[in-house]
N, C-alpha and C positions, 0 to 999 in steps of 0.2 A: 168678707169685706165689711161685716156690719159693727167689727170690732173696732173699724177704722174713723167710726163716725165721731163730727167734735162738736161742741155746743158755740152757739154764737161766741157765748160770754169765754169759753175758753180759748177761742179764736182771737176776740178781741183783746185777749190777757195777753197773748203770744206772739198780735201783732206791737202792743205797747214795751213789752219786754226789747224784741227786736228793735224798734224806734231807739230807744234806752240806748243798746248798744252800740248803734249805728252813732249815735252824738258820742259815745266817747270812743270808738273807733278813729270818728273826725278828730278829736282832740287828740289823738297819741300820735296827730302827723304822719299815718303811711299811707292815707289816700292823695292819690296822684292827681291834681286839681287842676292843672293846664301842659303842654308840653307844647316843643315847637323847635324847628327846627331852625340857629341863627347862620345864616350863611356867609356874611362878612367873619365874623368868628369860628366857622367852620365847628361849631360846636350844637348841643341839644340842650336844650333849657330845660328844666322840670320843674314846677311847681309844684309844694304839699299844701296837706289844709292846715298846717301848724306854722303856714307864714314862710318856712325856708325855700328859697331857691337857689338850684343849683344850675350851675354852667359846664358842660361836660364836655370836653376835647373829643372829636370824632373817633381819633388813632387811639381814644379810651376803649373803644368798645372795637376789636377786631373785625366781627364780623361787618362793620359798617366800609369797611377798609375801601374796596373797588363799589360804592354804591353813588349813582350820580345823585347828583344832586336834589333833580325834580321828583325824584324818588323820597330821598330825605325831610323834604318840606309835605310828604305828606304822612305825618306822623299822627297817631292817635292814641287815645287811652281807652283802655277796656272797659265793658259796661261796671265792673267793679273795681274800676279806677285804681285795679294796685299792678295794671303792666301800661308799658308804652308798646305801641304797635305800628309795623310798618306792612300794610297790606300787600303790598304789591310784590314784596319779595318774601312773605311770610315768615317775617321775621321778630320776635316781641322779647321784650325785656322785662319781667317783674320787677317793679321799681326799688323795692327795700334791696331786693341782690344787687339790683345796677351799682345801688349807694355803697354796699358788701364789697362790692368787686372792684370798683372803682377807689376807693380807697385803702384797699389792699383787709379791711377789717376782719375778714373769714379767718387770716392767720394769724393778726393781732389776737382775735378773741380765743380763737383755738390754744395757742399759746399761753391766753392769759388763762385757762380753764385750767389746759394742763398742770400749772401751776400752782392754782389754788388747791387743786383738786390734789395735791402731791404734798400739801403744806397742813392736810386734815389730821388731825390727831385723833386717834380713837383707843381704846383699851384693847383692842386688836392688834391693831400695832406695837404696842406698848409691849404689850404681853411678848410677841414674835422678836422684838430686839434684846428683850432681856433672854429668850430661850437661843438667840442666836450668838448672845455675848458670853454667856455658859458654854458655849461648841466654840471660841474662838475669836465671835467677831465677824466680820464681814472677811470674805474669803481674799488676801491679795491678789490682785493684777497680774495678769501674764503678760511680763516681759515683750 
């Protein structure tokens, strides 16, 4: 245990590091800064610390489907502000997914990766099409 020990000054490095991060953590908008449940609207409001708010349709989120109401307004955020939570039915959203899911972007990005990731050119490849255009070419299609 005495390997464990830290000196003021290096504690105080590590809590000012941290601080550091924590300010631009704020600034890249994924901390969840208010949330609330609009009942006229039938929808959940989220606020981030980068100013966006969003308005989010109930029947956005499934599981909220058969939940009443007085249940819905009481909505929270986690003590590290990146889920929205509903106590009573044990049920929490991490907010960057909610945004992920809600606007379908898991398959947009997935998609666009694929993509990119299929458009890279390297001297590996390079190499494999010319040894594959000596054998023929790329094999045709079965009928």
């Amino acid at each position: 245990m005495d390997n464990l020990k830290i000196t003021n000054k290096e504690l105080d490095r590590q809590i000012q590091n941290a601080k550091r991060e924590e300010i631009e953590w704020r600034k890249s908008g994924f901390i969840t800064e208010a949330v609330s449940y609009d009942k006229e609207k039938d929808s959940i409001s989220v606020k981030f610390s980068n100013g966006v708010q969003l308005l989010i349709p109930r029947i956005c989120i499934k599981e909220l489907d058969n939940v009443p109401v007085h249940i819905l307004e009481n909505i929270t955020i986690n003590t590290l502000q990146d889920t929205i939570y509903w106590k009573d039915i044990d049920f929490g959203y991490d907010s960057y997914a909610l945004l992920l899911d809600i606007l379908n972007l898991r398959k947009i990005f997935d998609s666009y990766a694929g993509r990119r990731a299929g458009q890279v050119k390297s001297e590996a490849k390079a190499k494999s099409s010319r040894e594959n255009g000596k054998k023929g070419g790329r094999p045709k299609r079965a009928a």
